[in-house]
Steps between C-alpha positions, in 0.01 A plus 500: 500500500809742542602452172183574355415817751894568407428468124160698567716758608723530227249528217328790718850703519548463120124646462677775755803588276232501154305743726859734557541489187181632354363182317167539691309204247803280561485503852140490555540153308811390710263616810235273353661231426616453846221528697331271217794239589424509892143489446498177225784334742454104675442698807185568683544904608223484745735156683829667475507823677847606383391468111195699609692795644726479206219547311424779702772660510566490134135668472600779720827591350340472121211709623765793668679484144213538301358806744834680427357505140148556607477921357642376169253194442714245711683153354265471176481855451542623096818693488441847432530607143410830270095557498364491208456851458871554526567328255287692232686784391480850510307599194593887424545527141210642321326248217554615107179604360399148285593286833258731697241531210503075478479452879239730510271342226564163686406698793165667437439107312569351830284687780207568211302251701507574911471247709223493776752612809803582321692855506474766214843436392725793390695525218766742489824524415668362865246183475597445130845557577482176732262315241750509221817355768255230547429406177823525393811435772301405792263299246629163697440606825156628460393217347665254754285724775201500301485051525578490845260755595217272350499301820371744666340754301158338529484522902694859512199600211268400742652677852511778317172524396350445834671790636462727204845487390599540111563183371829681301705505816538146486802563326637687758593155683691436185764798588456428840588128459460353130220321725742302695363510841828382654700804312706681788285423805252725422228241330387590117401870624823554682321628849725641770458340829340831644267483202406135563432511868271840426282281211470219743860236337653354808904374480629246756785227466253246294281715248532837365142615375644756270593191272182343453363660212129470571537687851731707337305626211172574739751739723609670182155565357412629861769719523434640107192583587583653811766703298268607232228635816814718604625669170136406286691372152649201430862572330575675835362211726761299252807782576402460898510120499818519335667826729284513798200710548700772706717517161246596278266720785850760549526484089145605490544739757792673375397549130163526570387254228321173594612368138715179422621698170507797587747411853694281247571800264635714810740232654247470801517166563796170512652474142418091532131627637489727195596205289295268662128623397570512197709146433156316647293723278706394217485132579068535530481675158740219307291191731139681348590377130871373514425436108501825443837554590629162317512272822244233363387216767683552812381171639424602890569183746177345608298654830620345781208222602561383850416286766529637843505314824489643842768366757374458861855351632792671403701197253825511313469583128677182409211283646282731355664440143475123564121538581428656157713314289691816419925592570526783785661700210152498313345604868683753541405665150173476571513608876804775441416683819626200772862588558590177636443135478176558806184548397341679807160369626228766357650501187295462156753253291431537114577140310450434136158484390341134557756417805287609839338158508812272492641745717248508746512133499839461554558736789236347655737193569715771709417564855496907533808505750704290286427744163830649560760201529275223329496407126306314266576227236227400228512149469656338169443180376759212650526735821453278786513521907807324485673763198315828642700416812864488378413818283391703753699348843083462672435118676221358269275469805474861568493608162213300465347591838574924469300395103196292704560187294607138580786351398368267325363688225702630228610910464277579188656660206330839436415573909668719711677404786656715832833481609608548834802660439583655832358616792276797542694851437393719745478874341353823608092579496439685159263810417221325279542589141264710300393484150 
């Protein structure tokens, strides 16, 4: 048992140096991988107390790591990279009169038809400006935006409507995020923490509310609409989300002009807030009639259709993933506001669209205080009492007993059965989730 605690011990510190060094995704494996090996090992954790307080142990110094990178996003945190704003250039340079004169044809073509809850879009020189970079140089990355935004352009159509927002600023998420709700720990509408707490987004060490994108998108429509009440037009509710309110009220102030256009001629506001209006303006007029401006079929990714399961007992993701049939890797897409490998009781876990009943099923097999340290194997054919118990280091007789079934009847292939890895982990009370 010392050589395994020993060897235990060793993997960890290697997880330690990955961690010195930076390689956050490599260490949060190594991390894994050891308290996976302790966990699947010959030993019963709950019958040896010194495994169990190396277990422990292990726990607690993993957790203290992983709170020392709790402000930026902790050990599966996205490294923080340009926003997608930044990376669209300035556009100064006036257009030559035939570029203007076709982008304005396509134009008045493109918003000839308004849609019911859609913006009176502008078109002037500083939103054509940005409509011929993105048809031409930033072609690629509009279009790239455009797909991924179809999985969610359906529900944010919807939020929006219910509170009365334009449907147009959907495509502010796309300069906020290019609708990646993971992009730099700010969800797909890049909320400050201050922000989040005011609109009701909670952040603790397991989930971070700013990245679910439903929960997300109903904060932003609230606060949109609570913008537009305050300055009573849209393109400066856009400038405050993107500046601050106090921003744009001491612009307002000081010129004495309560006009998007009119600030942005006189240097009033940010230059990336002055850029910003009109970059998601540009991107709503091309996505009205992207034929018009020689994009063809942009192909959006399908909606997102989910199942969604509510958890009563906090589990590990990895038994979770087992219960659906799914890897943890495909969990976590779908769920990308957990931070860790918990999912906390309360919370409302989306699976892939047809999984809630096997999953269901299957975690019924698990007691709720062994949903943490517990796994689950779906039987295969030739699995046996006999085989199941040299795979997983569990006597037949209590994997048979902790399953409610005799030993003499035969695992069968297609069920799922529990595994009782290790004893009960004993972990802190939760807040219950919301969703």
């Amino acid at each position: 048992m010392a050589l395994f605690i020993g060897s235990l011990e060793a993997q960890y510190a290697g997880g330690v140096q990955l961690y010195q060094q930076g390689r956050l995704d490599e260490a949060r494996r190594t991390f894994d991988q050891t308290l996976d090996r302790l966990l699947a090992s010959r030993y019963d954790l709950r019958a040896t107390p010194r495994l169990q307080a190396e277990l422990n142990s292990l726990l607690d110094r993993i957790q203290a790591l992983e709170s020392d990178l709790l402000p930026a996003g902790g050990l599966n945190s996205v490294q923080a990279q340009a926003t997608p704003l930044q990376r669209v250039p300035q556009v100064t340079f006036p257009l030559d009169a035939a570029t203007r004169a076709t982008l304005e044809r396509a134009s008045r073509k493109a918003t000839a038809v308004q849609p019911p809850g859609a913006l009176v879009l502008p078109i002037n020189d500083r939103v054509l400006r940005y409509v011929h970079y993105f048809t031409t140089r930033g072609r690629a990355s509009l279009v790239a935006g455009y797909q991924r935004g179809g999985r969610y352009k359906t529900m944010v159509d919807s939020i929006f409507r219910s509170y009365g927002v334009p449907t147009d600023l959907f495509y502010m998420a796309q300069l906020e995020s290019d609708f990646n709700p993971r992009e730099r720990n700010g969800g797909m509408w890049q909320f400050e923490l201050s922000r989040a707490r005011e609109y009701g987004l909670y952040r603790d060490h397991w989930v971070d509310e700013r990245d679910d994108p439903r929960l997300e998108t109903l904060a932003a429509a609230r606060h949109l609409r609570d913008l537009h009440a305050e300055f009573g037009d849209w393109l400066l509710a856009m400038a405050a989300y993107n500046a601050g309110p106090g921003t744009v009220e001491r612009a307002v102030a000081r010129t004495g002009y309560a006009d998007f256009w009119k600030l942005d001629a006189l240097d009033a506001l940010p230059r990336i807030t002055r850029d910003y209006v009109p970059v998601v303006l540009a991107m709503a007029l091309i996505a009205r009639n992207p034929g018009q401006y020689g994009l063809g079929d942009l192909d959006p990714d399908p909606p997102r259709h989910l199942d969604v399961v509510h958890v009563t007992a906090s589990l590990d993701l990895r038994l979770a993933a087992e219960c659906a049939q799914v890897t943890v890797g495909d969990l976590q897409h779908l769920n990308p506001s957990l931070l860790e490998y918990l999912v906390p009781a309360g919370y409302h876990l989306d699976l892939p669209l047809g999984a809630a009943t096997k999953f269901n099923e299957a975690l019924s097999r698990v007691p709720p205080a062994y949903r943490i340290t517990w796994r689950l194997h779906w039987v295969r054919r030739g699995d046996t009492w006999w085989r199941l118990s040299r795979r997983f280091h569990v006597a037949e007789r209590r994997l048979a007993a902790v399953n409610h079934l005799s030993l003499r009847t035969r695992p069968v292939p297609g069920t799922p059965l529990a595994l009782p890895l290790g004893g009960r982990m004993v972990i802190h009370d939760l807040e219950p989730r919301r969703r």
